[in-house]
MIVOKE-979449 format. One record per residue (C-alpha): residue number from 1; residue in three letters; x, y, z. Coordinates in steps of 0.001 Angstrom, whole numbers. Each point is the difference from the previous one (the first is absolute). Example, Ala and Ser with C-alpha at 12.3 -4.5 7.8 and 13.67 -1.06 7.14 Angstrom:
<recs>
+-----+------+---------+---------+---------+
|  nr | rest |       X |       Y |       Z |
+-----+------+---------+---------+---------+
|   1 |  ALA |   12300 |   -4500 |    7800 |
|   2 |  SER |    1370 |    3440 |    -660 |
+-----+------+---------+---------+---------+
</recs>
This chain:
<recs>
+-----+------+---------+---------+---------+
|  nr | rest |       X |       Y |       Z |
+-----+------+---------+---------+---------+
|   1 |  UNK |   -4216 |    8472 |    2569 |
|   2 |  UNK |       4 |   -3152 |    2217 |
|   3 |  UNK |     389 |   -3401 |   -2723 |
|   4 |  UNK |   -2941 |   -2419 |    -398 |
|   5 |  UNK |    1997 |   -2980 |     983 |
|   6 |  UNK |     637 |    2097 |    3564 |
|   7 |  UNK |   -3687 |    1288 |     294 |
|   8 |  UNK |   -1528 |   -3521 |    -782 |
|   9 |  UNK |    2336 |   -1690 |    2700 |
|  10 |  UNK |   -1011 |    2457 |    2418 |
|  11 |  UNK |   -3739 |    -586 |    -742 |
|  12 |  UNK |     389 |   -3829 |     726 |
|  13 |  UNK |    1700 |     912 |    3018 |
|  14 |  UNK |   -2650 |    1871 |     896 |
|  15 |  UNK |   -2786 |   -2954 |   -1017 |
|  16 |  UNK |    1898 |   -2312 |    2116 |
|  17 |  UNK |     147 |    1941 |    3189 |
|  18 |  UNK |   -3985 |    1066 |    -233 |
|  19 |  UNK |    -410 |   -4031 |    -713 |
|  20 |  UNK |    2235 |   -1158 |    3443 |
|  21 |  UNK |   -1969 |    2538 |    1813 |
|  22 |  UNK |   -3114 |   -1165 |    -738 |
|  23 |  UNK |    1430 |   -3568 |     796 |
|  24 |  UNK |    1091 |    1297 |    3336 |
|  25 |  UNK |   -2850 |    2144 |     978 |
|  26 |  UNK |   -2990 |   -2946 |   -1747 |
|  27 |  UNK |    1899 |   -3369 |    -147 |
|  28 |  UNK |   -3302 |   -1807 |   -1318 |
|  29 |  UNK |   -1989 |    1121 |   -3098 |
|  30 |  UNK |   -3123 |   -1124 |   -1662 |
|  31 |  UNK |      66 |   -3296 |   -1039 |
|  32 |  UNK |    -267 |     732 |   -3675 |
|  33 |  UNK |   -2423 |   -3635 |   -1301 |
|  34 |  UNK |   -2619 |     743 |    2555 |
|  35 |  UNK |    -232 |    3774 |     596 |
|  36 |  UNK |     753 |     161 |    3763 |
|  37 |  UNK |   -3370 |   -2025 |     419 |
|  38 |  UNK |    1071 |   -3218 |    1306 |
|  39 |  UNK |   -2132 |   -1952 |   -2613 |
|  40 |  UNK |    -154 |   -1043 |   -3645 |
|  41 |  UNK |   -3521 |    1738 |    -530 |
|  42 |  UNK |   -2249 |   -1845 |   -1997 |
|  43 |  UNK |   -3339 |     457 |   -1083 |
|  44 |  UNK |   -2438 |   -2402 |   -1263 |
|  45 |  UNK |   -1619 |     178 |   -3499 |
|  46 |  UNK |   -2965 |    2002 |    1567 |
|  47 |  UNK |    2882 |    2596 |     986 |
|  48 |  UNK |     -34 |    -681 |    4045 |
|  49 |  UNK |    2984 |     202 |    1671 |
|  50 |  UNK |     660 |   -3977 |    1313 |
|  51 |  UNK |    2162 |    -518 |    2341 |
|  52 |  UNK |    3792 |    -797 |    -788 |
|  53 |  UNK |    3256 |   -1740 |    1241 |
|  54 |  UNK |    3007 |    1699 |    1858 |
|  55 |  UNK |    2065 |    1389 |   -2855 |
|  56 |  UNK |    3093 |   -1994 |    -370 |
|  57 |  UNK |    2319 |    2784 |    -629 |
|  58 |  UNK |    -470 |    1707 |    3342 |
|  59 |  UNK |   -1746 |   -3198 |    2218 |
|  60 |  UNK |   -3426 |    2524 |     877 |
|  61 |  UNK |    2079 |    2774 |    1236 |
|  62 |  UNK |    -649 |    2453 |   -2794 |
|  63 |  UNK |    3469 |    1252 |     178 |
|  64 |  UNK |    3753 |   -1035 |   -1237 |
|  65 |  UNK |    3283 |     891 |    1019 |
|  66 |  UNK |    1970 |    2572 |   -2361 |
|  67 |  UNK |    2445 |   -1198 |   -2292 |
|  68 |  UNK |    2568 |    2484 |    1446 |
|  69 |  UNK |   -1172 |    -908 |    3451 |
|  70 |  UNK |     660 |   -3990 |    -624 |
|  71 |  UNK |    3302 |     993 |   -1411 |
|  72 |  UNK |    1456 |    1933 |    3120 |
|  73 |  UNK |   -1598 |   -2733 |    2855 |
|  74 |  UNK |    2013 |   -2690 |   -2461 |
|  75 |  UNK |    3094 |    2035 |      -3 |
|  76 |  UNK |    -301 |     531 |    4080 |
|  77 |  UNK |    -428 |   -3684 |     510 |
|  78 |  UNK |    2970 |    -624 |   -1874 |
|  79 |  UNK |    1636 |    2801 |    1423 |
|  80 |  UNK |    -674 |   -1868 |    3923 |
|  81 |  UNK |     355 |   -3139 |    -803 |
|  82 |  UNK |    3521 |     792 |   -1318 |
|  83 |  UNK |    1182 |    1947 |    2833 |
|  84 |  UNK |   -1823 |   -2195 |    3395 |
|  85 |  UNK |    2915 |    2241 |    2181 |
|  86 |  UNK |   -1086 |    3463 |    -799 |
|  87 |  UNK |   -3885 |   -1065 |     504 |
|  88 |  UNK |     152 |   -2155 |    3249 |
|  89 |  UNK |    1575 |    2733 |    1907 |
|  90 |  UNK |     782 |    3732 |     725 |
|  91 |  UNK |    3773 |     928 |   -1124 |
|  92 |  UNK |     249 |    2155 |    2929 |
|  93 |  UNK |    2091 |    -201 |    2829 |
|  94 |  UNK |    1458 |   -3818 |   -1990 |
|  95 |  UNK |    3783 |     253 |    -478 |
|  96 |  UNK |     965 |    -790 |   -3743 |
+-----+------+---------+---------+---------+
</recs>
């Protein structure tokens, strides 16, 4: 009988690793205030569809970067701009 604590650990394991997948494979999702359509749609009190701004979330684009995504390009940037030596250059062939 496997324990809960062990089995519920393993399942969030599992969550995470589907999630930085995705992030790898999709970086940008839907943006989630206008639907992926660009626009704030609006309709009049008739019901036509008017015309709308660029959504301010995603600037017209229709799509956002993921959370996990933002995360890891932070983490690289700090990453390279903490170590300028191992970036600028190939190790190889450089005595030590």
């Amino acid at each position: 009988m496997i324990p809960p604590a062990l089995l519920a650990i393993a399942l969030l394991a599992f969550i995470t690793g589907c999630y930085c997948l995705m992030c790898a494979i999709s970086p940008f999702g839907t943006c989630r205030k206008c639907r992926g359509m660009g626009g704030l749609v609006k309709t009049t009190i008739f019901g036509r569809i008017k015309a709308s701004k660029n959504c301010p979330r995603c600037k017209g684009h229709g799509k956002r970067i993921r959370v996990g995504r933002w995360i890891y390009n932070r983490a690289a940037r700090i990453y390279r701009d903490s170590h300028p030596e191992s970036t600028a250059k190939s190790r190889i062939g450089t005595p030590r």
